[in-house]
ChimeraX commands (.cxc) that place a marker at each C-alpha (Angstrom):
marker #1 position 0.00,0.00,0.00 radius 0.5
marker #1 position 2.88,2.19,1.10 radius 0.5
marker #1 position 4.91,1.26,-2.53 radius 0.5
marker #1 position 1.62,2.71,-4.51 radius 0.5
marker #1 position 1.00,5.69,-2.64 radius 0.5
marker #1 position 4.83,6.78,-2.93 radius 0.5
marker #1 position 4.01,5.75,-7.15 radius 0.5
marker #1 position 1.54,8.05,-7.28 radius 0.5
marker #1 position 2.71,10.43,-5.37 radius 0.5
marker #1 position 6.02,10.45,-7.67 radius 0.5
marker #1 position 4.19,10.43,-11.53 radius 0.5
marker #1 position 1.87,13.12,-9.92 radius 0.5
marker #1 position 5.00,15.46,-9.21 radius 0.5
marker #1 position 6.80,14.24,-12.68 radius 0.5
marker #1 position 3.64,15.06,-14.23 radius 0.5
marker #1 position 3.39,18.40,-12.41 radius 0.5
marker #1 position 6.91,19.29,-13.32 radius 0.5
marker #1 position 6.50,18.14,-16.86 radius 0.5
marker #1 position 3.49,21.19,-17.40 radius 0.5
marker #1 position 4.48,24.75,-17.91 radius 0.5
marker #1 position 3.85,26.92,-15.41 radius 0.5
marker #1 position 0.59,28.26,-17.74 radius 0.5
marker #1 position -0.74,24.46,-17.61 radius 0.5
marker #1 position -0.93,24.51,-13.67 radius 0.5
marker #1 position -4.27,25.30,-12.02 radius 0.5
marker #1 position -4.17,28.29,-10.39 radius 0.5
marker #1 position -1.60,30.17,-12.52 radius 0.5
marker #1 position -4.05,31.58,-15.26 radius 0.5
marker #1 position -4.36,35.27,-14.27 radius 0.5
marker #1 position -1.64,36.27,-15.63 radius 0.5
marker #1 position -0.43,33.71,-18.15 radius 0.5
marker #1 position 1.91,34.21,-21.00 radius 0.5
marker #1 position 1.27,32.39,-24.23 radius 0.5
marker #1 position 3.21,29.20,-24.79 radius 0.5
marker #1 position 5.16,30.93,-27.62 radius 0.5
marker #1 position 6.42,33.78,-24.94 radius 0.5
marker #1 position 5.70,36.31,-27.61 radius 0.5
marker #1 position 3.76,38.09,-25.96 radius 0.5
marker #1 position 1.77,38.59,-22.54 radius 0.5
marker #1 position -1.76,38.06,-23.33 radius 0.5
marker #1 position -3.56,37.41,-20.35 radius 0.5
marker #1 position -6.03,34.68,-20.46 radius 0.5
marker #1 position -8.94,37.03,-19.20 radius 0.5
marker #1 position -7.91,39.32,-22.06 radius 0.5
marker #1 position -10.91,37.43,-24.46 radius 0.5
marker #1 position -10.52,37.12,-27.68 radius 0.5
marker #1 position -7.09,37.33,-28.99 radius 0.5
marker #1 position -5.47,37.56,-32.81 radius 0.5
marker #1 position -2.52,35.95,-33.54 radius 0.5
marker #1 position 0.00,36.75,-36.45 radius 0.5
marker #1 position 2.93,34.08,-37.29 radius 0.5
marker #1 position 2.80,33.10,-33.68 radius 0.5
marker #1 position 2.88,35.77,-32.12 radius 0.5
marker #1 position -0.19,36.44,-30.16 radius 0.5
marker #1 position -1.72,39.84,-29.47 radius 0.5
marker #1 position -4.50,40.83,-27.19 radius 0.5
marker #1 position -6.12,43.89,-26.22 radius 0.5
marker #1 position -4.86,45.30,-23.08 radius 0.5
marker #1 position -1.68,43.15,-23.29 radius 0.5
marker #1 position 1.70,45.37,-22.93 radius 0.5
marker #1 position 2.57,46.02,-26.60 radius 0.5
marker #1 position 6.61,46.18,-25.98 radius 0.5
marker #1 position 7.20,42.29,-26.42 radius 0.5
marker #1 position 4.87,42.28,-28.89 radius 0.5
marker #1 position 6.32,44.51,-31.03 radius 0.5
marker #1 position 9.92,43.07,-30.45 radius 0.5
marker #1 position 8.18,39.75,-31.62 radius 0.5
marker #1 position 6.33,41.27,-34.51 radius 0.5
marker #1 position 10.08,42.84,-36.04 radius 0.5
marker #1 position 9.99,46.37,-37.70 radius 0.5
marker #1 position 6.20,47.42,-38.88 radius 0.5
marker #1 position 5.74,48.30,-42.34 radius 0.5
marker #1 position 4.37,51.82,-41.43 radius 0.5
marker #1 position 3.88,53.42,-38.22 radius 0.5
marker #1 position 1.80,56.58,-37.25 radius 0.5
marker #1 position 1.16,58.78,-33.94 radius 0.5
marker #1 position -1.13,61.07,-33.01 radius 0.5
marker #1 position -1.96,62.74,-29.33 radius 0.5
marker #1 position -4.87,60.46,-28.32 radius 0.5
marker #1 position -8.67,61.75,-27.81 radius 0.5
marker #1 position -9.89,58.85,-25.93 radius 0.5
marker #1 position -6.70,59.06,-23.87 radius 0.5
marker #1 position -3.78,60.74,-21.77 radius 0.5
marker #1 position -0.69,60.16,-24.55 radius 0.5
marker #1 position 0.11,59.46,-27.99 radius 0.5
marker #1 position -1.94,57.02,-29.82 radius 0.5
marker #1 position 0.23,54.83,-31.91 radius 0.5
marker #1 position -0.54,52.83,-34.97 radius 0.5
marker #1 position 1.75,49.86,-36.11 radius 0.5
marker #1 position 0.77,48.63,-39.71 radius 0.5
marker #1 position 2.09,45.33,-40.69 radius 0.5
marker #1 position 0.80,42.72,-43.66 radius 0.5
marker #1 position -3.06,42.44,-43.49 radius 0.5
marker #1 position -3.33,43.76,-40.33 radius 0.5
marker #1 position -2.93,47.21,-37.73 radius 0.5
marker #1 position -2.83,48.01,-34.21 radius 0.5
marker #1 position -3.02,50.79,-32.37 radius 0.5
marker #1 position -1.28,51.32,-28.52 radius 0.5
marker #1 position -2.69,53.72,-25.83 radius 0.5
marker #1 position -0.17,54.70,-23.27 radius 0.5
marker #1 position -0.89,54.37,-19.84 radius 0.5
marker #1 position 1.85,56.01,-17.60 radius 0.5
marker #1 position 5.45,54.88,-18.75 radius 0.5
marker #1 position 3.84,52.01,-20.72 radius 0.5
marker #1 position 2.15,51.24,-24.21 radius 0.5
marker #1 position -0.64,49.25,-24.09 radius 0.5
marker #1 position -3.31,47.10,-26.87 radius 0.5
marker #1 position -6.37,49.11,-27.92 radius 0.5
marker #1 position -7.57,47.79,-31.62 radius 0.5
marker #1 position -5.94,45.27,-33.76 radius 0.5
marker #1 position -8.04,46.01,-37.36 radius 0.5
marker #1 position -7.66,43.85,-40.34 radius 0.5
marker #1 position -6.77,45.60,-43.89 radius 0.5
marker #1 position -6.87,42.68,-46.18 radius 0.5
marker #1 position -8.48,39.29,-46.63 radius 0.5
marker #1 position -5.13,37.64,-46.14 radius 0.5
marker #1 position -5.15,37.02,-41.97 radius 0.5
marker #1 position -7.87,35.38,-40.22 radius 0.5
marker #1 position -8.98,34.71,-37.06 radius 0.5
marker #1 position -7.73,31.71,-35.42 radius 0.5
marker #1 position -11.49,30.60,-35.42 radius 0.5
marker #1 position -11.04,31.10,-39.57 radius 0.5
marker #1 position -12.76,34.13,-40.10 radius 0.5
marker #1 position -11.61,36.88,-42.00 radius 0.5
marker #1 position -12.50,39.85,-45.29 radius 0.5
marker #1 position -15.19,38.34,-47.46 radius 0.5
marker #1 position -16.37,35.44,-44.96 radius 0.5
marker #1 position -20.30,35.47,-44.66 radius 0.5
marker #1 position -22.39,36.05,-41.74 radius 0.5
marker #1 position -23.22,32.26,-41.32 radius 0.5
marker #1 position -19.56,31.87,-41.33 radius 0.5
marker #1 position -19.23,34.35,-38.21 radius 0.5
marker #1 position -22.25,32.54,-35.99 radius 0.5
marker #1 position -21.04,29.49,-36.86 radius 0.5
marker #1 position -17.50,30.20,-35.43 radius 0.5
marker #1 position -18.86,32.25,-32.48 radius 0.5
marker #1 position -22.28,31.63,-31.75 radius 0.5
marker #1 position -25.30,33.64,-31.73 radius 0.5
marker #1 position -24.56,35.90,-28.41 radius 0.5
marker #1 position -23.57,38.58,-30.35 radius 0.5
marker #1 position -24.94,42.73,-30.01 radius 0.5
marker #1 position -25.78,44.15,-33.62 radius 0.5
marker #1 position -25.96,47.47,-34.19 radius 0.5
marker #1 position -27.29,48.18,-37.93 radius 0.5
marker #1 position -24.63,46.76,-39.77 radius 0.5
marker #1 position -21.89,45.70,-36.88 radius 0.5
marker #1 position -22.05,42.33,-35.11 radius 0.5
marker #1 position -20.01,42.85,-31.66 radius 0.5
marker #1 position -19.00,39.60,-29.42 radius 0.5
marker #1 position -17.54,40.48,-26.13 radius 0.5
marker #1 position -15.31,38.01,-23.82 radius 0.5
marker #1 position -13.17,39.46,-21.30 radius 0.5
marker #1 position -11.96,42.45,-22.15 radius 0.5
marker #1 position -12.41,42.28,-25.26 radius 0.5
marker #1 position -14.90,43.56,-28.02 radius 0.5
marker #1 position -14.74,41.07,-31.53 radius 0.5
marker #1 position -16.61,43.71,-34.15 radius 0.5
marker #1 position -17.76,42.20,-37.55 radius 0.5
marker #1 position -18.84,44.70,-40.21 radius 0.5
marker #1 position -21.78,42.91,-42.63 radius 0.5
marker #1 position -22.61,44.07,-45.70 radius 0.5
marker #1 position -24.65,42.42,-48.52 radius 0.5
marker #1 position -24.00,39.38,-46.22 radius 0.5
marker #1 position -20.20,39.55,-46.44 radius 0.5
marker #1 position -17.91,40.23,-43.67 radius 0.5
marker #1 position -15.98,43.85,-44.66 radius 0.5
marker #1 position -14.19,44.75,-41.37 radius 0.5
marker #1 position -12.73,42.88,-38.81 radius 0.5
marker #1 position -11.79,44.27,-35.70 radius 0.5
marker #1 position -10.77,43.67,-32.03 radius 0.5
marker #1 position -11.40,46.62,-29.91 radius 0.5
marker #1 position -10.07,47.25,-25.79 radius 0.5
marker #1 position -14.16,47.38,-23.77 radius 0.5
marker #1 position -12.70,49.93,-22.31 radius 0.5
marker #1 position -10.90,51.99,-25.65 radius 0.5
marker #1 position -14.46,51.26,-27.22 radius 0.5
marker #1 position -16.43,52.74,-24.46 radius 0.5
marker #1 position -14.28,55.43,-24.95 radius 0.5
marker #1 position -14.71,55.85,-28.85 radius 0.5
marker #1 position -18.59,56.24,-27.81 radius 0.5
marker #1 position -18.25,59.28,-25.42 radius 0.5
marker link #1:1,2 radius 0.2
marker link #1:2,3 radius 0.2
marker link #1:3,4 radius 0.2
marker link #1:4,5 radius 0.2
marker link #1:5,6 radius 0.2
marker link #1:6,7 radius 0.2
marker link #1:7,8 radius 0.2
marker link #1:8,9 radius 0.2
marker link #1:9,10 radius 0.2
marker link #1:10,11 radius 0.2
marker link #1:11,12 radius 0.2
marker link #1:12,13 radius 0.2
marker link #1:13,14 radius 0.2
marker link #1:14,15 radius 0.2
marker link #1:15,16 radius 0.2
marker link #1:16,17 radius 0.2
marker link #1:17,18 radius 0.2
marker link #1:18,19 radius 0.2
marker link #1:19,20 radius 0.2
marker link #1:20,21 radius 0.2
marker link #1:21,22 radius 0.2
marker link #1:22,23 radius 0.2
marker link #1:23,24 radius 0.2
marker link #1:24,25 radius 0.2
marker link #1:25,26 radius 0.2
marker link #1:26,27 radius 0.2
marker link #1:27,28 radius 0.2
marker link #1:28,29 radius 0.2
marker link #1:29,30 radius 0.2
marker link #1:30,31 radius 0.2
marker link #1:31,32 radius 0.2
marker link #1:32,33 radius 0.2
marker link #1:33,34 radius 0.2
marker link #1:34,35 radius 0.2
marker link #1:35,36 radius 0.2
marker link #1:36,37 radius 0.2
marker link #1:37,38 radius 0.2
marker link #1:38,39 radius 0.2
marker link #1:39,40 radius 0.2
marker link #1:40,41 radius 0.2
marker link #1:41,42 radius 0.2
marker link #1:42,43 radius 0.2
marker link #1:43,44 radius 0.2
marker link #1:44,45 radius 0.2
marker link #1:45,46 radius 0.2
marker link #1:46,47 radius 0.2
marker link #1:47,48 radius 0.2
marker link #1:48,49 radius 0.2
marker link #1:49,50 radius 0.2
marker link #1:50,51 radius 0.2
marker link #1:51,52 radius 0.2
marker link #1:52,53 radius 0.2
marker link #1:53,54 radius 0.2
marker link #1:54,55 radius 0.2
marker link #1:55,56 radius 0.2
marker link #1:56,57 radius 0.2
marker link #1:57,58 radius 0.2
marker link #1:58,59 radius 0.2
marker link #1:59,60 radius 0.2
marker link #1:60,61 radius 0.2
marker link #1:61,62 radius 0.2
marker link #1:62,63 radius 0.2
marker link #1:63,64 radius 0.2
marker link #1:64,65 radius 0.2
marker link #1:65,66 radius 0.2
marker link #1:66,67 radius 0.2
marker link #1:67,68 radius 0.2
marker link #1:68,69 radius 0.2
marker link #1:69,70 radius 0.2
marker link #1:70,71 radius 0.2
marker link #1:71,72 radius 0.2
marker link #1:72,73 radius 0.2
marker link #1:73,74 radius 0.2
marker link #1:74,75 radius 0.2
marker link #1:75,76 radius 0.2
marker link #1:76,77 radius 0.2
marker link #1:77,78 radius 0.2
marker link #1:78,79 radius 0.2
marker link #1:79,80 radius 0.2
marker link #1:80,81 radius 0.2
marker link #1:81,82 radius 0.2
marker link #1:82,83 radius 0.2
marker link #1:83,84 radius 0.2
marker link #1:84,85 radius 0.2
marker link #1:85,86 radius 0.2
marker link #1:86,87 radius 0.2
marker link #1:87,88 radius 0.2
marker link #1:88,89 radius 0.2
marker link #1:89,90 radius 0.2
marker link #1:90,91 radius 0.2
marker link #1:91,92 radius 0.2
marker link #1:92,93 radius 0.2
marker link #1:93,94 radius 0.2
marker link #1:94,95 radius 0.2
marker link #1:95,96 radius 0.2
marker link #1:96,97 radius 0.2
marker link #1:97,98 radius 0.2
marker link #1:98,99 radius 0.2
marker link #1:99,100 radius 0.2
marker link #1:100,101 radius 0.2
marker link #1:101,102 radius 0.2
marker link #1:102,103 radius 0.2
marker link #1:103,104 radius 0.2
marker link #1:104,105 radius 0.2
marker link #1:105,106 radius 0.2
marker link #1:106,107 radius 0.2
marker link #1:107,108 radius 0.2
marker link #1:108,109 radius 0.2
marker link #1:109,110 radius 0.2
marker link #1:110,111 radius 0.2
marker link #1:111,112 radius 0.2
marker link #1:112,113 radius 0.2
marker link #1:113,114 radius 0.2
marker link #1:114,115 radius 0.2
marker link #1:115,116 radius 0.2
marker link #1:116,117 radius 0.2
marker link #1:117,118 radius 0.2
marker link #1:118,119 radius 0.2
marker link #1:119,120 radius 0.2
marker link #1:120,121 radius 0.2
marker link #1:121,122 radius 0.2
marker link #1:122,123 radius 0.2
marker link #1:123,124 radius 0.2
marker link #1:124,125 radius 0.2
marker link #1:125,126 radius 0.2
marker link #1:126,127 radius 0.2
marker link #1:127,128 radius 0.2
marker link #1:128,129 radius 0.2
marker link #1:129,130 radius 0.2
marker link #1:130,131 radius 0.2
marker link #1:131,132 radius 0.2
marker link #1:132,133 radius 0.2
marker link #1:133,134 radius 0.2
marker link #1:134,135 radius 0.2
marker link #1:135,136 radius 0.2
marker link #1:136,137 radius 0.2
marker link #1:137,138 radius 0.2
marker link #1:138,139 radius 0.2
marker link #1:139,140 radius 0.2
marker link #1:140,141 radius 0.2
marker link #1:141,142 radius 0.2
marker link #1:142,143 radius 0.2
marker link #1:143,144 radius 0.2
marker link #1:144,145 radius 0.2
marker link #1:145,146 radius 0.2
marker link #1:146,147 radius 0.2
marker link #1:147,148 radius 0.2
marker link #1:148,149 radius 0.2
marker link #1:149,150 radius 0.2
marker link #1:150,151 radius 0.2
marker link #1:151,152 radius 0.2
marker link #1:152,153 radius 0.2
marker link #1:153,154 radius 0.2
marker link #1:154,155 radius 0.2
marker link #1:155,156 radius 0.2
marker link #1:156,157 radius 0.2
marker link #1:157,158 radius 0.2
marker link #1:158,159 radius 0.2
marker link #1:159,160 radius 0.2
marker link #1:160,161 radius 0.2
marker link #1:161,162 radius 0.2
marker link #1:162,163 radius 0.2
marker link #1:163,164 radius 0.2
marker link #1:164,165 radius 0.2
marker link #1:165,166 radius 0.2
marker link #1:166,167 radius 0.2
marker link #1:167,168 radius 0.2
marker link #1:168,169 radius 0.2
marker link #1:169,170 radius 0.2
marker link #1:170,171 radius 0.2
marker link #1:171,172 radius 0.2
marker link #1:172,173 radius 0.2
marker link #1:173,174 radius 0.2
marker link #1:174,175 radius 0.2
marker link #1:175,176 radius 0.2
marker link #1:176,177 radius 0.2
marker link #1:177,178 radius 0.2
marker link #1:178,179 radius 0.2
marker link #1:179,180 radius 0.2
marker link #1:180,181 radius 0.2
view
């Protein structure tokens, strides 16, 4: 009896050892994804990710960017929604723009330009609006043309028109809260 408990006791802790830290119960509030790319928390929602790397709103965007490389085009602008300079990294098929929040440069909006990215649920320019309730469900907010999923803390906006999907777009709640006032 003695010989099986000590077993068990000694796969539990190789098993246990064998998990990253991100596996473990308990360490999910502030988990990094498994590439280390970036520091999306797992309360963060929905979250786009671009040759690995993944970005969510409200994540930090420094190790993003230093996973991401040099953007194709970058733009700033003193914010309106915000204290700071708004900042706008463009790279292939996609943009995102930073909010700074004391010393730091945060996630607001990650907007798709082209039909060339997706989702990681598959959804992307030109999908239809079947496509989009059958990859998220049908707990969505629509507002005329714009289907909006929230989870966490973030909002998932699809534009519709002539039942194809024309914008793409994951927005801060707060930063879009913001946009409305």
């Amino acid at each position: 009896m003695m010989i099986a408990l000590v077993l068990v006791a000694g796969v539990a802790t190789i098993l246990l050892l064998g998990r990253k830290s991100n596996d473990i119960p308990g360490n999910e509030t502030n988990a990094q994804t498994q590439t280390g790319n970036s520091t999306a928390n797992e309360d963060a929602g929905y979250v786009f990710e671009y040759k690995g790397v993944k970005i969510a709103v409200e994540a930090p965007s420094d190790a993003i960017l230093k996973a991401l490389g040099e953007p194709m085009n970058y733009f700033e602008a003193p914010s309106c929604a915000f204290e700071g300079m708004d900042k706008i990294y463009t790279y292939s098929g996609f943009e995102f723009q930073t909010y700074t929040e004391g010393d730091k440069d945060y996630i607001a909006s990650v907007r798709f330009l082209d039909d060339s990215i997706t989702t990681p649920e598959g959804i992307g320019l030109n999908a239809s609006l079947d496509d989009v309730i059958a990859a998220y469900g049908d707990n969505y907010r629509q507002s005329f043309s714009q289907y909006t999923y929230t989870k966490g803390k973030c909002n998932l906006r699809f534009i519709i028109e002539n039942n194809e999907v024309v914008s793409v777009e994951y927005v801060s709640v707060d930063f879009a809260e913001n946009e409305q006032q």
